[in-house]
C-alpha positions in Angstrom: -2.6 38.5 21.2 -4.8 35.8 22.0 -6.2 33.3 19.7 -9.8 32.6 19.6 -11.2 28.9 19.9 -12.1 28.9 16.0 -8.4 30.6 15.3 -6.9 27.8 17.6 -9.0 25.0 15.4 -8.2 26.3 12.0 -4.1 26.3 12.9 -4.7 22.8 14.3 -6.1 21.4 11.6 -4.2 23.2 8.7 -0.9 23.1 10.5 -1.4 18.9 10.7 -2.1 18.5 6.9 0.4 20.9 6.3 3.1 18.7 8.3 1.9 15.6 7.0 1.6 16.7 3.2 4.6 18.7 3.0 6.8 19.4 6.3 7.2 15.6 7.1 8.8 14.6 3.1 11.1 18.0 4.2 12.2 16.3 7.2 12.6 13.0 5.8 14.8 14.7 2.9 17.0 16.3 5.7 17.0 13.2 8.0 17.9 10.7 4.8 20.6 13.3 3.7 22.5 13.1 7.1 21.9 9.5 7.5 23.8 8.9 3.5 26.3 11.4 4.4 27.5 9.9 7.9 27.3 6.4 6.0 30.0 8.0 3.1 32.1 9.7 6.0 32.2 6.0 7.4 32.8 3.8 4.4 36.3 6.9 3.5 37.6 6.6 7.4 37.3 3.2 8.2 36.8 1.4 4.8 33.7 -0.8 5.5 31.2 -1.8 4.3 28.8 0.8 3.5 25.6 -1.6 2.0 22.6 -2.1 3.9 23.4 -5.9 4.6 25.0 -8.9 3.1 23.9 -10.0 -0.6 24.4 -13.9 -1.8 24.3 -15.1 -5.1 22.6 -18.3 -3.8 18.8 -18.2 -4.2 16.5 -18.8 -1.0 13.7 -21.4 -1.6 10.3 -19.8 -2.1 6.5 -20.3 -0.9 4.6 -18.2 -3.8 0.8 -17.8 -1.5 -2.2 -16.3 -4.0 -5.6 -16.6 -1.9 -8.6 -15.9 -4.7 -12.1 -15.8 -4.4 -14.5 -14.8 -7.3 -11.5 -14.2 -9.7 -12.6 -16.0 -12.9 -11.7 -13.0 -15.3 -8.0 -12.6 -14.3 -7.0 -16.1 -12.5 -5.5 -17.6 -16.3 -3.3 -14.7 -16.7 -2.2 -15.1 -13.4 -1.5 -18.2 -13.3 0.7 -17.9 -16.6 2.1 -15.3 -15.3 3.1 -17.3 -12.6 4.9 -19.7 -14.7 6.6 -17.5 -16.7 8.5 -15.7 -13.5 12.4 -16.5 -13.5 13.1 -18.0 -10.8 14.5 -21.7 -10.3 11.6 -23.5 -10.5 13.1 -26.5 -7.8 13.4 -23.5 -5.7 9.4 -22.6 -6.1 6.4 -23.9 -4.7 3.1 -22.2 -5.9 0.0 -22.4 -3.5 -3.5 -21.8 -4.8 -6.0 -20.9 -2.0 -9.4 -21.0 -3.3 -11.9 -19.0 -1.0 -15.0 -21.1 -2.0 -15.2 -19.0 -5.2 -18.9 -19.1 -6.6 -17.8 -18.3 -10.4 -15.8 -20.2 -12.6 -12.3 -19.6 -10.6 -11.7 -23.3 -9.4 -11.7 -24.8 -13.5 -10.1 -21.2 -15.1 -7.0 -22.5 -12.3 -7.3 -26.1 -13.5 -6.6 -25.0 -17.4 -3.4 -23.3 -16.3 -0.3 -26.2 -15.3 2.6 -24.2 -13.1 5.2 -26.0 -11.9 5.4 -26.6 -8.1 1.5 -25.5 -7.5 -0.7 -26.8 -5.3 -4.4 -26.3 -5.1 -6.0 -26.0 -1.9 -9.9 -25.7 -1.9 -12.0 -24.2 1.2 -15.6 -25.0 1.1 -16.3 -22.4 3.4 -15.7 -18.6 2.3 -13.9 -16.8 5.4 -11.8 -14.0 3.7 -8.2 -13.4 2.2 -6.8 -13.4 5.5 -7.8 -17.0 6.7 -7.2 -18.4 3.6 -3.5 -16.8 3.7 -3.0 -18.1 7.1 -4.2 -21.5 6.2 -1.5 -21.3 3.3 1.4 -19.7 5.0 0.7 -23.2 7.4 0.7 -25.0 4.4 3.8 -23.6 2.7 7.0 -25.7 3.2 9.8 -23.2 2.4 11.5 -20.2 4.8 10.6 -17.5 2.8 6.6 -17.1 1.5 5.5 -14.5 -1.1 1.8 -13.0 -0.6 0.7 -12.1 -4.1 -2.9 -10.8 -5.3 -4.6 -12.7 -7.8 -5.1 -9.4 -10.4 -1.5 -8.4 -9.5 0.6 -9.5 -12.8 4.7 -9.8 -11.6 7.6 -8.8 -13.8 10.1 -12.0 -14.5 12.7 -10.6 -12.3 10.6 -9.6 -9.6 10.8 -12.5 -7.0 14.8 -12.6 -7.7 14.3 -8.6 -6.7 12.3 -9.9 -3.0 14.5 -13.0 -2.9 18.0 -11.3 -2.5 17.4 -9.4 0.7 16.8 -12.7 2.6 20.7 -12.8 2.7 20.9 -10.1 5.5 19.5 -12.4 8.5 18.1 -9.0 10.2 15.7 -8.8 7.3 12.0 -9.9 8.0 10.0 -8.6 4.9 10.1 -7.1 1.8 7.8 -4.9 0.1 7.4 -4.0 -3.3 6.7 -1.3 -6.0 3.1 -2.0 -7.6 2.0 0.2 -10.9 -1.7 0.9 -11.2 -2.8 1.3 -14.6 -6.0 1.5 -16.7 -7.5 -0.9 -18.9 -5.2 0.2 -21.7 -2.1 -0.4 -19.9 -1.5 3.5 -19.5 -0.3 4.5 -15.5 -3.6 5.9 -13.8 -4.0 9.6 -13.1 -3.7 8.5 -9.3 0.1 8.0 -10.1 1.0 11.6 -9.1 0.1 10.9 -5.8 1.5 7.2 -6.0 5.1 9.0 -7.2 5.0 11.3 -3.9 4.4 7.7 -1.7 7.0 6.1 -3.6 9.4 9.0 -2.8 8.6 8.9 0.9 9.1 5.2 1.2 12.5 5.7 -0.6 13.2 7.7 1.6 12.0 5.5 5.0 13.9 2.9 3.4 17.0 4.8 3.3 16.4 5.9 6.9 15.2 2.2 7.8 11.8 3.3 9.2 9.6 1.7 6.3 5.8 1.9 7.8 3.9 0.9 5.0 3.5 -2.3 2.6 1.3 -3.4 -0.4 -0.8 -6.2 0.0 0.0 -6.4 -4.2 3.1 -8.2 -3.6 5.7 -8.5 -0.7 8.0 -11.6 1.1 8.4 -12.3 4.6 9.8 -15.1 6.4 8.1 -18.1 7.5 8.9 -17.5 11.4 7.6 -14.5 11.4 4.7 -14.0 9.7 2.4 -12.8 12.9 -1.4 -13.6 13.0 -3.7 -10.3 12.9 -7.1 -9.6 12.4 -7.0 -6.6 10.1 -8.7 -5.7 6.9 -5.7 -4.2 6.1 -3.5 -7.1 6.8 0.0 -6.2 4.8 0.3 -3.3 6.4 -0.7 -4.7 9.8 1.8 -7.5 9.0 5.0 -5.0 8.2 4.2 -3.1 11.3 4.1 -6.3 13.5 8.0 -7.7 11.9 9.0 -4.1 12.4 8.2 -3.9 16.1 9.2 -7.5 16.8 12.4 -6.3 16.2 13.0 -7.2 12.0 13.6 -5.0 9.4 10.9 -4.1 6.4 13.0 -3.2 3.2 11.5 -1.3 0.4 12.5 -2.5 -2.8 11.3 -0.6 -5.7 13.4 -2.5 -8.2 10.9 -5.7 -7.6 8.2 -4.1 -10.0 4.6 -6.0 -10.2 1.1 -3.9 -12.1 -2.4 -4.6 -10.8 -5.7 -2.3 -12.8 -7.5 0.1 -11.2 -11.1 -0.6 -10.3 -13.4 -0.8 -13.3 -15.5 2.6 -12.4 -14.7 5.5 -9.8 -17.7 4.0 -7.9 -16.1 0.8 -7.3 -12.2 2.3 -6.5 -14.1 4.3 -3.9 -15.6 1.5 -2.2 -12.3 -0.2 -2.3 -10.8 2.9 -0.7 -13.7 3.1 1.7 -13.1 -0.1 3.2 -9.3 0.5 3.4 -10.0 3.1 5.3 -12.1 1.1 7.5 -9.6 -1.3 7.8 -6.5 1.7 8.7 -8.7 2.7 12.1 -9.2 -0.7 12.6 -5.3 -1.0 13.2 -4.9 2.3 14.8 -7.1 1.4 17.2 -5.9 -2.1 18.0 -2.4 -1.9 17.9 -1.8 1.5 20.1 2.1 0.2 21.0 2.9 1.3 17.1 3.0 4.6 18.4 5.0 3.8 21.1 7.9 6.9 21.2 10.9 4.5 22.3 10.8 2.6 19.1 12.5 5.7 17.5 12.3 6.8 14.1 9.4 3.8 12.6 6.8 5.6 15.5 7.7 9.1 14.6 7.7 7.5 11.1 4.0 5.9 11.5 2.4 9.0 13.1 3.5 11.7 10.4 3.5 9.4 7.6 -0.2 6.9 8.6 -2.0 8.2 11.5 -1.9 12.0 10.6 -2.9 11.2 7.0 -5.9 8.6 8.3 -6.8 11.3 10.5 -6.7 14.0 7.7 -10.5 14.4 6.8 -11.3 15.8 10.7 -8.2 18.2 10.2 -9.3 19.3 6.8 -13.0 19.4 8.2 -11.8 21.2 11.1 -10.0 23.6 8.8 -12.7 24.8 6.6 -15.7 24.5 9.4 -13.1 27.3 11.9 -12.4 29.4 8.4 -15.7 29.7 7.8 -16.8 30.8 11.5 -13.9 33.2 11.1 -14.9 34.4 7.9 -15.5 38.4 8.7 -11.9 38.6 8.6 -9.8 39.0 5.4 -7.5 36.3 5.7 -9.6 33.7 7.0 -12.4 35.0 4.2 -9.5 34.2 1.7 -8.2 30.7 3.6 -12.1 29.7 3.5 -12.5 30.5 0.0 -9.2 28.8 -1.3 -10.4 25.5 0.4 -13.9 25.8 -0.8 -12.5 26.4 -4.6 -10.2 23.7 -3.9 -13.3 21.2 -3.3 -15.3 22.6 -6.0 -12.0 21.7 -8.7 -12.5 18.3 -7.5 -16.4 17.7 -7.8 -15.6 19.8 -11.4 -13.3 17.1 -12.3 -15.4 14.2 -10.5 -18.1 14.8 -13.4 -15.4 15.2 -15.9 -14.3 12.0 -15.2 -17.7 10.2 -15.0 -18.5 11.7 -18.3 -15.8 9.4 -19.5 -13.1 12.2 -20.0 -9.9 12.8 -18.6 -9.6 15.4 -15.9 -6.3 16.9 -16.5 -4.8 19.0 -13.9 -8.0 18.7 -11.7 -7.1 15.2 -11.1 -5.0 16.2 -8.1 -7.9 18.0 -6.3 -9.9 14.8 -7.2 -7.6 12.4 -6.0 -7.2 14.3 -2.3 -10.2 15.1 -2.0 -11.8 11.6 -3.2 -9.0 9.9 -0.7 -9.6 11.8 2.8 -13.9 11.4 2.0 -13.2 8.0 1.6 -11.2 7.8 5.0 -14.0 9.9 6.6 -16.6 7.3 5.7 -13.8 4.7 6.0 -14.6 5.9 9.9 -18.1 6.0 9.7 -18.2 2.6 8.8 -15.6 1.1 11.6 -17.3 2.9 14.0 -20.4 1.6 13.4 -19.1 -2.1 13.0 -20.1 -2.3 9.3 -16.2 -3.4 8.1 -15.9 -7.8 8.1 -13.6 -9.8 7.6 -15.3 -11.2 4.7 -15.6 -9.0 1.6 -16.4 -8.6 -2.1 -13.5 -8.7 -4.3 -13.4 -5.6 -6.8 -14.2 -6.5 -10.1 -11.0 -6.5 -12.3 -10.2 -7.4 -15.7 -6.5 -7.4 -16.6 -5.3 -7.0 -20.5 -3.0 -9.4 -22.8 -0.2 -6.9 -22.9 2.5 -8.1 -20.9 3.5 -6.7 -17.6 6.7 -4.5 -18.8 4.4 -2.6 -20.9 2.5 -0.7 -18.4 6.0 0.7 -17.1 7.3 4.3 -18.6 5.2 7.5 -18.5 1.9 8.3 -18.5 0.9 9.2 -22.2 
């Protein structure tokens, strides 16, 4: 039987967010299961062995880099967060990079004394990436730490980045971040954040780690590459990985940033993320390069399919619907539209100030592929800078172990 053009569309585009959503964590399951079990079967015949790489007790020297703009609400707690971390303090260096910040960020820093911190002051705002070059220049140890100034660090957690540094193949290290509300309660999002933190788990395992949080990770001096992208921890991890390093994910290294005030600002954020994803597909085409093995087949199902979601999911509905004289397309089209129309029902539950239950999960997909879509529109049309405005955060007195545990 042949397939008509709209009957070809629709499979293309369901049959692509269907691998990406569901077939790809099957394969990685399957994949990671061989890898572990060829790994025991090595360790019982030859008796080596079987850990990822060497672990020293002896702690490397640290460059902790926090570039801040207008971040007068959350730079105090921060910064005693920062002096509260356990880790040999001889063995720290702190470095402050102040993005001409035009609130009261430059004398909320100057109330707060850290150990081994020094302040360095731009009178020229250029953007979180310049300003984290111009400290990673600046920094005097090995190893630097990239930290977000509304990202609050557990004590142990630069012990947890520090200890892979032992294994000399090891370039970066990225971290598990928990997003939570203003009340310190995990954010309805973290459904969605559980399923990213399984597939990294399971990338680590296979050592094809793609992604990275901007929130907190380590990489070495040496190799810290210079890029131009909005989204420049994830263009950073992809850049050690194909220079030949390895990206560990540690999940054990726990840090907690809040979500965006209002669903209007988290959108915007999401927006220009988005922006900032097709910004780095479309400059850095050798990360798709097949001979790098498993991190390119890793970054196509796991990245570029999902960026590329909306036009599948588009695709999907707009075939169904041209196709809709015939039962099961009439009953695909209808699925997907009732689908949507959970997640604009639990949109205006949510701006009403009430939580959305179980429609959170419609809301959350569909909120995230709109937001690539536009995240399109808007690099296509040259609209994304360099330069942007911070989202408005506030972060709570609780301390950071008290966002961990389940959602109540």
């Amino acid at each position: 039987m042949t397939l008509t053009i709209s009957e070809i569309l629709f499979w293309l585009g369901a049959g692509a967010a269907l691998y990406s959503y569901a077939l790809y964590p099957v394969l990685l399951f399957l994949l990671a299961a061989v890898a572990q079990t060829a790994r025991d079967l090595f360790f019982l015949l030859l008796r080596r062995n079987r850990r990822g790489g060497p672990r020293g007790d002896a702690l490397p020297s640290l460059s902790l880099l926090i570039a801040a703009y207008n971040e007068e609400s959350v730079i105090e707690q921060k910064l005693r967060n920062t002096a509260q971390l356990d880790y040999p303090a001889e063995k720290l260096e702190v470095l402050l990079g102040l993005d001409a910040p035009s609130d009261g960020t430059a004398q909320g820093a100057a109330r707060v004394s850290v150990p081994g911190m020094r302040v360095l002051h731009f009178p020229e705002r250029r953007g979180k990436l310049a300003v984290l070059n111009d400290l990673v220049a600046a920094s005097r140890n090995d190893i630097v730490v990239s930290t977000d100034a509304n990202t609050i660090l557990e004590p142990g957690a630069l012990r947890a980045l520090a200890r892979h540094f032992a294994d000399p193949a090891v370039g970066l290290v990225s971290t598990e971040v928990d997003v939570t509300d203003p009340s310190g309660r995990l954010q309805n999002e973290s459904l969605y954040w559980r399923y990213e933190v399984m597939l990294k788990f399971l990338e680590n395992r296979l050592n094809c780690v793609v992604g990275n949080t901007g929130a907190l990770y380590a990489v070495r001096r040496e190799w810290f590459p210079r890029v131009s992208s909005v989204v420049e921890d994830f263009e950073i991890a992809m850049r050690v990985r194909y220079a030949g390093h390895r990206v560990v994910y540690d999940p054990e290294s726990l840090a907690r940033e809040d979500a965006a005030p209002s669903l209007e600002d988290e959108f915007r954020r999401k927006v220009r993320i988005g922006a900032g994803c097709f910004q780095t597909l479309f400059a850095c085409p050798q990360f798709l390069n097949p001979l790098a093995g498993l991190p390119a087949f890793a970054y196509f199902s796991h990245k570029v399919l999902r960026w590329l979601g909306p036009l599948f999911l588009l695709t999907a509905w707009v075939a169904s619907l041209l196709l809709v004289a015939r039962p099961f397309y009439a009953a695909a089209f209808a699925a997907q539209t009732a689908f949507y129309a959970l997640a604009l029902l639990g949109w205006q539950i949510q701006r009403s100030g009430k939580t959305p239950g179980a429609l959170a999960i419609p809301l959350y997909f569909t909120s995230m592929n709109l937001a690539l879509l536009l995240g399109l529109f808007r690099w296509l049309s040259g609209q994304q800078k360099p330069v942007w405005s911070s989202t408005p955060r506030e972060l709570p007195p609780t301390a950071a172990s008290a966002a961990r545990g389940e959602p109540k």
